[in-house]
RONUMI-271948 format. One line per field, with one value per residue (C-alpha): residue in one letter; x, y, z; chain. Coordinates in steps of 0.25 Angstrom, whole numbers. Layout:
BEGIN
code <- c(a  ...)
east <- c(X  ...)
north <- c(Y  ...)
up <- c(Z  ...)
unit <- c(A  ...)
This chain:
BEGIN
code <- c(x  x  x  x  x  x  x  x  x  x  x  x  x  x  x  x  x  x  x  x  x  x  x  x  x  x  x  x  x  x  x  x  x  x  x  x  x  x  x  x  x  x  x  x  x  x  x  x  x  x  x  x  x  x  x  x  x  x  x  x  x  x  x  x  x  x  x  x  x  x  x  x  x  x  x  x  x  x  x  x  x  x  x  x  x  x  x  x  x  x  x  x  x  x  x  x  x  x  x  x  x  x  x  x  x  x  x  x  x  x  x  x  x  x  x  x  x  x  x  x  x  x  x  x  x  x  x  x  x  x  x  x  x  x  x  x  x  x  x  x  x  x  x  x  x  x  x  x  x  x  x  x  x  x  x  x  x  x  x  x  x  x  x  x  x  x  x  x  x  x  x  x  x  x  x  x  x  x  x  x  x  x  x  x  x  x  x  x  x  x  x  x  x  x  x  x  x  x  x  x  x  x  x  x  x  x  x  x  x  x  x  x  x  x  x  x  x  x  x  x  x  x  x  x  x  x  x  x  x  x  x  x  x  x  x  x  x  x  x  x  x  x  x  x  x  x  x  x  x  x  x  x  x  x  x  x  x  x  x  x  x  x  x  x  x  x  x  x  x  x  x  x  x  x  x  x  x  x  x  x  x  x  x  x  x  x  x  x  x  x  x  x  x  x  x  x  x  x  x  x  x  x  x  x  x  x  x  x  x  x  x  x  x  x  x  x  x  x  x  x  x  x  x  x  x  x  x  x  x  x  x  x  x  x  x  x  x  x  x  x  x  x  x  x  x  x  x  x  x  x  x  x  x  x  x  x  x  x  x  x  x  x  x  x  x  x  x  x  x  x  x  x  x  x  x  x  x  x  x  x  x  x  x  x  x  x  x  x  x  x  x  x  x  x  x  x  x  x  x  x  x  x  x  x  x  x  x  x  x  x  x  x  x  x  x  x  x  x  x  x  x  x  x  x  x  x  x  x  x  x  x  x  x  x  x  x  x  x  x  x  x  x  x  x  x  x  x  x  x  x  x  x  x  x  x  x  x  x  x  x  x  x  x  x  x  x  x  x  x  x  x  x  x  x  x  x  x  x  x  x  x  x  x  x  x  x  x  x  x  x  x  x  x  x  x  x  x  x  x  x  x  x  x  x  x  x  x  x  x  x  x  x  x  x  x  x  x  x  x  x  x  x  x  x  x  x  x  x  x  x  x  x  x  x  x  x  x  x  x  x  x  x  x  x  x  x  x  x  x  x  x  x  x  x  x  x  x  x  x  x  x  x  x  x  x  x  x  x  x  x  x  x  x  x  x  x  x  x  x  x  x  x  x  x  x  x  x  x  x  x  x  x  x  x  x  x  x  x  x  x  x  x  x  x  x  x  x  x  x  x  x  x  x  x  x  x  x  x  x  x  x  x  x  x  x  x  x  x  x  x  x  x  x  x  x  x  x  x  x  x  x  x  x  x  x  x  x  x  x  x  x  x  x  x  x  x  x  x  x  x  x  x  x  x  x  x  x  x  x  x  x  x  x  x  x  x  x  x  x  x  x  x  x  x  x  x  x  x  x  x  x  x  x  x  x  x  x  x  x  x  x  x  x  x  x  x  x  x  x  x  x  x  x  x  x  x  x  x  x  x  x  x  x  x  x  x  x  x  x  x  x  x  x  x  x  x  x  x  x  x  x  x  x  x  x  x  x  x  x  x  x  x  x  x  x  x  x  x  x  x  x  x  x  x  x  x  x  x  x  x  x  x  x  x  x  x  x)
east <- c(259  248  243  245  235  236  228  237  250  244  241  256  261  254  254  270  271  259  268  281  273  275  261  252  266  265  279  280  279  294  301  301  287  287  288  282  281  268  266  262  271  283  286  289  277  279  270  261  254  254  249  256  246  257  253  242  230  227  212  205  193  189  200  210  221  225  223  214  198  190  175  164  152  140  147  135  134  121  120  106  107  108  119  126  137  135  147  150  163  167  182  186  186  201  214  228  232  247  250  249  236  225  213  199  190  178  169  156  149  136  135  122  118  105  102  93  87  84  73  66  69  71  82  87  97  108  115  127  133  147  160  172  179  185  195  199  207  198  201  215  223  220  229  225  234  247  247  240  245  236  241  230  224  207  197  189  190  191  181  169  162  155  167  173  186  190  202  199  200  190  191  190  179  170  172  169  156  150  142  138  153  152  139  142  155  160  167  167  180  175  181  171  161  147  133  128  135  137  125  133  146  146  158  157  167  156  156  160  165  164  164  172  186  181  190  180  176  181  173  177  174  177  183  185  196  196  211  202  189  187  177  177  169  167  165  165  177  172  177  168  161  167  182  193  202  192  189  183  180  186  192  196  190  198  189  194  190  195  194  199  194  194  188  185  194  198  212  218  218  223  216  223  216  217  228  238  234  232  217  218  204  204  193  185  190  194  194  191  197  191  188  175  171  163  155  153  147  135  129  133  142  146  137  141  147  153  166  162  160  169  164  149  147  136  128  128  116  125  117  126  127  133  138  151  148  155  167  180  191  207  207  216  217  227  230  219  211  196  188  177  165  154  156  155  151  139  127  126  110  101  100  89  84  91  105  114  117  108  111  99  96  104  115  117  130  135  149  160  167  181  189  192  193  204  207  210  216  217  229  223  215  227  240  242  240  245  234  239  232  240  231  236  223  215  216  226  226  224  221  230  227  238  240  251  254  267  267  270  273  263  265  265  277  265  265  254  252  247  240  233  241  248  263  263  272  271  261  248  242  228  221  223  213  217  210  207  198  190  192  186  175  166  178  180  196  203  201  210  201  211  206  208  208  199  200  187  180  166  154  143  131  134  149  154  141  132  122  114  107  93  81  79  92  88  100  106  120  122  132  126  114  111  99  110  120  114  119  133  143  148  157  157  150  161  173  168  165  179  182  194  190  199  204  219  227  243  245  240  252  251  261  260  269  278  279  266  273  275  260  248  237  235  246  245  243  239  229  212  212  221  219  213  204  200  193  192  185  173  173  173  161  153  159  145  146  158  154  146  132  122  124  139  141  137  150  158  161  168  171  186  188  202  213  216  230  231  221  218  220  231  239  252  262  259  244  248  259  270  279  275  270  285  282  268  266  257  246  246  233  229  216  207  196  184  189  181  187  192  180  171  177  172  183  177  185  179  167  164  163  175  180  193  199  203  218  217  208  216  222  237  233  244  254  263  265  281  275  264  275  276  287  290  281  279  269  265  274  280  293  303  302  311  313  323  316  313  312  297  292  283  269  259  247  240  246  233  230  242  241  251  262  277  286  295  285  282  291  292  290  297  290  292  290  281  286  277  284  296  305  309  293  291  281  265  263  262  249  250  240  230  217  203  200  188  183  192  203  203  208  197  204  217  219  231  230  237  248  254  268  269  267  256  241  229  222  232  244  246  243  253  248  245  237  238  244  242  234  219  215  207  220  229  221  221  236  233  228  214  208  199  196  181  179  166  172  181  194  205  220  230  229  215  216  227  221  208  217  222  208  203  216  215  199  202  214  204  194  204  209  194  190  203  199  186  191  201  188)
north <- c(762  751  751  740  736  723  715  718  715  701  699  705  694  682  685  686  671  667  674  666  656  644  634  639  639  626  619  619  633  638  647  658  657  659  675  685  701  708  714  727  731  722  717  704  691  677  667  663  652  643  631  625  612  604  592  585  576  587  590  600  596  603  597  592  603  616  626  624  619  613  614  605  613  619  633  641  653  659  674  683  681  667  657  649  639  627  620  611  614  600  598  586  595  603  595  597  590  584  597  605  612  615  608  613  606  609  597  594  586  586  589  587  589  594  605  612  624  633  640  629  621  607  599  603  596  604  599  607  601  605  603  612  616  627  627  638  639  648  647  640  650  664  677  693  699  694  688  675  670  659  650  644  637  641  631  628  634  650  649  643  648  643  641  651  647  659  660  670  675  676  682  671  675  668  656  655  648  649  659  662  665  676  682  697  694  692  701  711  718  731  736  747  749  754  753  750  738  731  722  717  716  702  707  722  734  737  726  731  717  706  692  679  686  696  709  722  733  725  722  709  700  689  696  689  693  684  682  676  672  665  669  659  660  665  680  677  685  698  705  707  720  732  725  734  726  718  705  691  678  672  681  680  689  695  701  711  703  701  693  686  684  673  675  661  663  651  656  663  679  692  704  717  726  741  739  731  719  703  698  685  681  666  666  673  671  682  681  690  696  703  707  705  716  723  731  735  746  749  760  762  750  747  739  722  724  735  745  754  768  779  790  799  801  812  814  828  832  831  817  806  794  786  787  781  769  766  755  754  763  762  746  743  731  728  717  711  714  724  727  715  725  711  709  721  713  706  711  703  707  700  685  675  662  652  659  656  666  676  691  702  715  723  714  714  722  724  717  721  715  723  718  714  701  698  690  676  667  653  650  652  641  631  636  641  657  666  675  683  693  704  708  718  717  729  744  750  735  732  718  716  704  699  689  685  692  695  707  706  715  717  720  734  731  736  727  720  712  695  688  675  666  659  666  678  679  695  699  707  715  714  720  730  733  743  744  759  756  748  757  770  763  756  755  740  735  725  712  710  699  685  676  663  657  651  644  638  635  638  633  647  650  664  666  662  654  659  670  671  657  654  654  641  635  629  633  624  617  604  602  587  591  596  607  613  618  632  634  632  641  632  622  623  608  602  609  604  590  588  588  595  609  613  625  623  631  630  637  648  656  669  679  690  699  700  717  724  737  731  730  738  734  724  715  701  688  674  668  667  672  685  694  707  698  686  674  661  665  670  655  650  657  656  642  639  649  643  628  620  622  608  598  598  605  593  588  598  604  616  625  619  604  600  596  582  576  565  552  551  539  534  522  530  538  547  549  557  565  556  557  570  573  574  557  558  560  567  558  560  554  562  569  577  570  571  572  566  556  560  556  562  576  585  594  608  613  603  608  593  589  578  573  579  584  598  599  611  604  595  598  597  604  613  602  599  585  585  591  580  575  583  592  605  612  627  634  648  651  664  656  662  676  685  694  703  717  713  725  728  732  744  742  751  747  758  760  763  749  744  741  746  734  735  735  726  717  714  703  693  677  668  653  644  629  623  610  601  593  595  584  591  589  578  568  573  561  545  534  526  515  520  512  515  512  507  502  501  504  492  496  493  498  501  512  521  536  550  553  566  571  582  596  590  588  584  571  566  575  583  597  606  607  620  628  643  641  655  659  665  680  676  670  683  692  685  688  703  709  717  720  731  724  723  708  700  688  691  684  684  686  684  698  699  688  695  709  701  692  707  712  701  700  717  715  701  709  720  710  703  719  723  711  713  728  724  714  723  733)
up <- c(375  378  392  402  410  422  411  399  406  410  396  392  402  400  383  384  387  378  365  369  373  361  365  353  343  334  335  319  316  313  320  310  309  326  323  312  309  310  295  300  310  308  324  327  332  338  335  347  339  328  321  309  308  304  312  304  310  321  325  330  337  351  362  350  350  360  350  339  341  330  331  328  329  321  315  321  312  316  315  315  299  300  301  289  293  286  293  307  312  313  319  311  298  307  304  301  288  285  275  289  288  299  288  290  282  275  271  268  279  288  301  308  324  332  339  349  340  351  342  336  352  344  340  326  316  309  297  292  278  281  290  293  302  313  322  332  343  353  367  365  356  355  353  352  343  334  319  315  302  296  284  277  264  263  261  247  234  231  223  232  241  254  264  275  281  291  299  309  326  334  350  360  367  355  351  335  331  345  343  359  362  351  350  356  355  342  336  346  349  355  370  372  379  372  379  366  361  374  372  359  365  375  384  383  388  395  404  418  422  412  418  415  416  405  408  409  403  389  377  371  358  350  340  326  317  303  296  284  279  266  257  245  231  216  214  201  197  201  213  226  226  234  236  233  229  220  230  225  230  237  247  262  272  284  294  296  282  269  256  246  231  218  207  197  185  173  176  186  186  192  195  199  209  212  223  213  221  212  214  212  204  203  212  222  236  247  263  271  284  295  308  315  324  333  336  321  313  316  305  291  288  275  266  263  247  249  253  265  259  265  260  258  244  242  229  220  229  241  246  250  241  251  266  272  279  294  291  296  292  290  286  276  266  255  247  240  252  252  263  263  259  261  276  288  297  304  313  324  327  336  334  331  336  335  334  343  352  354  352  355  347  359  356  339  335  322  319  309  300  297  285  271  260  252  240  241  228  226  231  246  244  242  249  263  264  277  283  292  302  310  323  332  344  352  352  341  334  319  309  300  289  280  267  258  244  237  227  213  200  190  175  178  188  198  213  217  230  224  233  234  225  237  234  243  252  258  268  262  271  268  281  292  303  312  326  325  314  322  333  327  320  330  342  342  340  333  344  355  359  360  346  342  327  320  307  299  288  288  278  278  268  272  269  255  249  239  243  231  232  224  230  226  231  248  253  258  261  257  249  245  242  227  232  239  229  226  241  239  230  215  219  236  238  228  233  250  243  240  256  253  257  268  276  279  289  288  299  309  317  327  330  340  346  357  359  361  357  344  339  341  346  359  365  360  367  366  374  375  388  388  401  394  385  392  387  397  407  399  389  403  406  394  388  383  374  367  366  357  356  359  354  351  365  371  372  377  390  387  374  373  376  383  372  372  372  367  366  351  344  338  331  330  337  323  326  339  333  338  324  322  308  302  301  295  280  272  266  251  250  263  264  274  280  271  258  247  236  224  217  226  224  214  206  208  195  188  179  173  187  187  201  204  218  220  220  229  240  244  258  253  240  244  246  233  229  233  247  251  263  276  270  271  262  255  265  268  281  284  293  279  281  273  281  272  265  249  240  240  227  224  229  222  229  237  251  257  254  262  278  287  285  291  281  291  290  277  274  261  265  257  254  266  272  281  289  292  301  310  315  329  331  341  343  348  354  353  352  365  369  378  387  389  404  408  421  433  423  414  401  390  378  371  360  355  358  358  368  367  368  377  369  360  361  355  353  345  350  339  344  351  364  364  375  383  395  399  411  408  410  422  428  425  430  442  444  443  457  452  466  461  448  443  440  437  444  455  459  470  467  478  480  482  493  500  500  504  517  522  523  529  539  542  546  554  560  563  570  578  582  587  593  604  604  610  619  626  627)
unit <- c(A  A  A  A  A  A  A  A  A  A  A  A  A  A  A  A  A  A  A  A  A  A  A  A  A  A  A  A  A  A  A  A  A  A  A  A  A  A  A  A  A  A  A  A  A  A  A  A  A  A  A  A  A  A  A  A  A  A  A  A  A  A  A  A  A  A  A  A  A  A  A  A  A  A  A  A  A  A  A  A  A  A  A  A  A  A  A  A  A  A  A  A  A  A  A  A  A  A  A  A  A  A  A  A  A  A  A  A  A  A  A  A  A  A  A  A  A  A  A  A  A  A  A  A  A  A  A  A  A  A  A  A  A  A  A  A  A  A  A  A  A  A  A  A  A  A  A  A  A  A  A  A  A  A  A  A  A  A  A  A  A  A  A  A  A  A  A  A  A  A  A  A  A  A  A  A  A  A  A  A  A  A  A  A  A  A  A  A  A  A  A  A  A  A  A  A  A  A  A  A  A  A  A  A  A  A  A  A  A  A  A  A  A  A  A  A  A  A  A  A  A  A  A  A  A  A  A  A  A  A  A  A  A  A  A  A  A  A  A  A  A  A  A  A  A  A  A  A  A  A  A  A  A  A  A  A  A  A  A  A  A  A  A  A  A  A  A  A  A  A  A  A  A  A  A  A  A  A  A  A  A  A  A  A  A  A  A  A  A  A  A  A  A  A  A  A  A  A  A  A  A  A  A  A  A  A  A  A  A  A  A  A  A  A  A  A  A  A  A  A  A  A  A  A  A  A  A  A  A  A  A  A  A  A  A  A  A  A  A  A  A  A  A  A  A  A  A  A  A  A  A  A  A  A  A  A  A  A  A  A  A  A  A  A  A  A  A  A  A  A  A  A  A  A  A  A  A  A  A  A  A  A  A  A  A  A  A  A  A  A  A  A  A  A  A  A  A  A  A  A  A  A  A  A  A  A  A  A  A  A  A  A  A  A  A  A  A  A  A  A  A  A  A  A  A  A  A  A  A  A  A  A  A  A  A  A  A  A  A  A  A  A  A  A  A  A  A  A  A  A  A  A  A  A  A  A  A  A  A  A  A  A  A  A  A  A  A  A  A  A  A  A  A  A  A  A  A  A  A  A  A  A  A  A  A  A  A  A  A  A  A  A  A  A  A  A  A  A  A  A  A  A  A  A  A  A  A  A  A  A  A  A  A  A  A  A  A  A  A  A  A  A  A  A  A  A  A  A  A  A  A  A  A  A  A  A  A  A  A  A  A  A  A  A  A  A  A  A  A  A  A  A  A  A  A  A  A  A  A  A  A  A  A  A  A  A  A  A  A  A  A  A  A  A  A  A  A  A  A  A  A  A  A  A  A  A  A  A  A  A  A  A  A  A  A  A  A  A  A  A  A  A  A  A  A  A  A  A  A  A  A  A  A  A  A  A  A  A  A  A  A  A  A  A  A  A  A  A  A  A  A  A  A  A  A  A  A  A  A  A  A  A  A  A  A  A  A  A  A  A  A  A  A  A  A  A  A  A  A  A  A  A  A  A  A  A  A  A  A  A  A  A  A  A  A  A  A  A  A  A  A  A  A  A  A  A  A  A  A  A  A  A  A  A  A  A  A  A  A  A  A  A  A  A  A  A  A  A  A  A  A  A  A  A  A  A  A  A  A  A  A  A  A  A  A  A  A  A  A  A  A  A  A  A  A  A  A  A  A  A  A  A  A  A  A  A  A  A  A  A  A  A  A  A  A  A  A  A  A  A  A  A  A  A  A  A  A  A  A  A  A  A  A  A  A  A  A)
């Protein structure tokens, strides 16, 4: 039985309304989409967020919309082994197009600003040759525990390397790409207390009484758990060393982390692996999936390139050949899914100048990386695929990673699980962390922090990009100017020149569940600022570590600007929303901002160099001729469940290699429709004439702007007016009487006051009571 404490109960209390609470639930998701089953243990969740992207023409930028933030800053990837981002975050490259996609583009473009370098002490220009995109929803939606389900096209060709879309959580208490709000912070998720890693640990266990309504005696983090992260390219049609199964590029990577593989074939082929699985080897993608943690390993960790070994071998002599390295134990991975033996993490040692942050010798920690890479095909690259993660938070939680498959029967009549070529339809469980494993290695836990989500593409000389470059070549990274090509990987300049390389999101949905006794691990709950794991006060305190740095900052006068409703320009009722988008057509000849002509796009196919445009990059590739009007269309959804038992046929693949799944769970899904328009769905708002006025309220000049409806926010109304209304930690705990407690900053409850009034009235009464005593003497 868990235990209850005056703390959790708040947190049981205020969660209960925040799980039936319907604010972060887009209007268009259907109702049999509103519920789902956990895959590993069969109960029942209710969705506490979703974002369908339907209504098209929506923005991002910071003070646009209630639940998503775009940024438009520098991606300041600076470590002590130097930085790589070759990108600006700009937020015009975030949209949603009228197919019903959240669009992140990746484009190339300059960006140039100056800057204090605090080491040279002179004004520097910085260049950056590219422009993506990131948008997040820190401080406005977070959860701690549930199912996030993620529908989602990836950026690019399979086949090229050089871009890194990610879709990933990170804990609150960092805000990603600042670095100061993470440094010694990420990704801690350790509640001890140790002497000898406090230094490293910001907001340690060991803190007698943290301040800025930190609760104490509790280590905290911004813990980062990755659903997926691409890893593009051209292995060359050989698998990466030390995968089992046999990985290639690309692959995705699920950190806990995982990859997916291609390799570049004239036709397309199968290879079978050991576990009766179907590599697709077309190309050479994977992604990977992890989980970020710390404090890591410290001794004897596995070496990059390869498995970690588990056993001492000795020679005839008696003299060991080899020793066991320290790693975790008791992960699982299945599917077409290996432990990712090319990452285990990052040592985050003392900084240099001209870092952003500063971190001493005392204060350097080694950071793991616990996770695996798994096959991707090219079908991910032009259809909308689910990701789905499981995350049960805390003491006795676990990670669980899933993906779409559907087994078929070989000649031999023997089953294997097909993945990758867009028609699964059945769960493949590809992933389980458990916390115990965590626990008994170095006595962190799977987070409990509260996390929001972050979707990006990033542009990195360190992640996907060649690593073997000639001495001769300058190393640089433009991809306009001919001395730069040695940089790049074959064909990565063309395939960005066609403007069409784009990130697409269909749909990101979280369920969590209502019966704590049903899941193990923590309780859930929605919210950034949850009582045991508060966050406000503490941004409050240190908001200068989660703004811009000089000289974007200049314009801001907090990490978060206000939303504004309403006030965009307009010549329509349409350009606020006000026919809803069941009125608006798709434009045939439509295309994202950006795109080149068709003569100024190269065919990357092509080896005679002819001008053609990639059918596949076009941002309703995925959209068939008949479909090119707002019509219901074929989408990945899981609203058509069968929910009846089918006859399962024999599975020979090796159990061990199997997770624990509930059979309950495992269901079939049969093909679906997503509606992009609804005709219950009234109007967001209307264009009305609106005045500037200027002195002594003589109107100067007339224009059409914005009015939203009631319900609907945004500049141009067509966001959901989403918020938290929930009261902060700081403001709970105020309801709980804690005389005795040991607070850095001290409050008073009704209850201190009145206590305080009786002691006050007992020693006036006692006053009052002596000085007639001494007058009758």
């Amino acid at each position: 039985m868990k235990a209850t404490t005056p703390l959790s109960l708040l947190t049981t209390i205020s969660t209960l309304g925040g799980l039936v609470h319907s604010s972060w639930i887009d209007e268009d998701t259907p109702e049999p989409l509103r519920t789902t089953k956990s895959l590993v243990d069969g109960s029942t969740y209710h969705l506490v967020m979703s974002d369908e992207f339907n209504v098209p023409h929506r923005t991002f930028t910071d003070g646009h919309d209630p639940m998503w933030t775009a940024l438009d800053k520098s991606d300041d990837d600076y470590s002590a082994s130097g930085g790589g981002s070759l990108h600006f975050y700009n937020s015009t490259m975030v949209s949603t197009t009228p197919d019903g996609m959240l669009t992140i583009q990746s484009v190339l473009d300059d960006t140039t600003w100056t800057h204090l370098d605090l080491v040279k002490k002179e004004t520097v220009s910085k260049t950056t040759h590219f422009k993506s995109g990131m948008v997040q929803s820190w401080n406005k939606f977070c959860f701690t525990g549930g199912i996030i389900e993620v529908d989602v096209i990836l950026p690019g060709e399979p086949d090229i390397g050089g871009l890194w879309p990610a879709i990933w959580l990170l804990g609150n208490l960092g805000r990603a790409t600042y670095e100061a709000s993470t440094n010694n912070l990420w990704p801690w998720s350790y509640d001890k207390c140790d002497r000898k890693k406090q230094d490293s640990q910001s907001i340690s266990a060991c803190n007698k009484a943290n301040h800025f309504g930190l609760n104490k005696e509790q280590g905290r983090g911004a813990t980062e758990i990755d659903i997926l992260e691409l890893m593009g390219g051209d292995s060359g049609g050989k698998p990466l060393p030390a995968t089992e199964p046999p990985i290639m590029l690309p692959y995705a990577d699920m950190t806990l982390q995982r990859m997916l593989l291609f390799k570049a074939l004239n036709e397309l082929t199968s290879l079978r692996n050991s576990r009766g699985l179907l590599l697709l080897a077309l190309y050479h993608t994977y992604f990977s999936i992890n989980q970020q943690v710390a404090p890591g390993i410290p001794d004897n960790r596995p070496q990059s390139g390869s498995q970690p070994v588990r056993k001492v071998d000795h020679s005839h002599s008696g003299y060991a050949t080899s020793v066991a390295q320290n790693w975790y134990d008791n992960l699982t991975v299945a599917g077409n899914t290996s432990l990712n033996p090319f990452f285990y993490g990052t040592y985050l040692g003392e900084t240099k100048k001209g870092e952003p942050v500063t971190r001493s010798k005392k204060q350097a920690f080694q950071a793991d990386a616990v996770g695996a890479m798994k096959q991707l095909g090219p079908e991910h690259f032009k259809t909308p695929h689910t990701f789905r993660l499981e995350w049960q938070p805390g003491r006795g939680g676990r990670l669980d990673w899933f993906t779409k498959s559907y087994k078929k029967l070989d000649e031999n009549g023997t089953v294997f699980h097909m993945e990758g070529d867009g028609k699964g339809q059945d769960w493949e469980h590809s992933l389980h962390i458990p916390d115990f494993a965590l626990d008994e290695a170095m006595g962190s836990k799977i987070p409990e922090e509260p996390s929001y989500v972050i979707f990006n593409t990033a542009i990195s000389s360190t992640w996907a990009f060649p690593y073997n470059v000639p001495d001769w070549c300058p190393k640089c990274y433009d991809c306009y100017d001919p001395k730069c090509q040695c940089s790049f990987n074959p064909g990565f300049c063309n395939m960005m020149k066609t403007g069409k390389v784009a990130l697409k999101i269909d749909s990101v949905r979280v369920y969590q569940s209502r019966d704590d006794s049903a899941h193990s691990g923590s309780p859930h709950t929605v919210g950034c600022d949850p009582v045991e794991f508060p966050t406000r006060e503490y941004i409050k305190g240190f908001e200068y570590r989660y703004m811009r740095n000089p000289p974007f900052v200049y314009e801001d006068k907090h990490p978060l600007r206000d939303i504004k409703t309403g006030g965009g320009s307009c010549k329509v009722d349409a350009d606020c929303g006000g026919g809803g988008i069941e009125s608006e057509d798709v434009d045939e000849d439509w295309e994202m901002p950006g795109t080149k002509t068709m003569e100024e796009v190269l065919d990357l196919d092509s080896k005679s160099g002819g001008s053609s445009l990639r059918e596949d990059q076009n941002p309703l590739a995925h959209v068939t001729d008949d479909e090119v009007k707002i019509q219901p269309k074929d989408r990945r959804l899981a609203d058509n469940i069968d929910q009846s038992p089918k006859d399962e046929e024999k599975d020979d693949t090796n159990p061990l290699d199997k997770p624990p799944v509930s059979t309950e769970a495992v269901v079939n899904s049969k093909k679906d429709k997503k509606v992009l328009s609804s005709s219950n769905r009234k109007p967001k708002g209307q264009c009305v004439e609106a005045s500037d006025v200027g002195l002594f309220g003589i109107k100067t000049e007339s224009r059409k702007q914005c009015k939203c409806n009631e319900g609907y926010t945004g500049p141009h109304c067509l966001s959901i007016d989403k918020h938290d209304d929930k009261p902060g930690a700081e403001a709970l705990k105020k309801k709980i009487n804690f005389l005795f407690e040991h607070r850095a900053n001290p409050y008073l409850t009704k209850f201190h006051i009145m206590i305080g009034g009786i002691f006050v009235g007992v020693f006036l009464a006692f006053l009052v009571v002596d000085n007639v005593t001494k007058r009758r003497k």
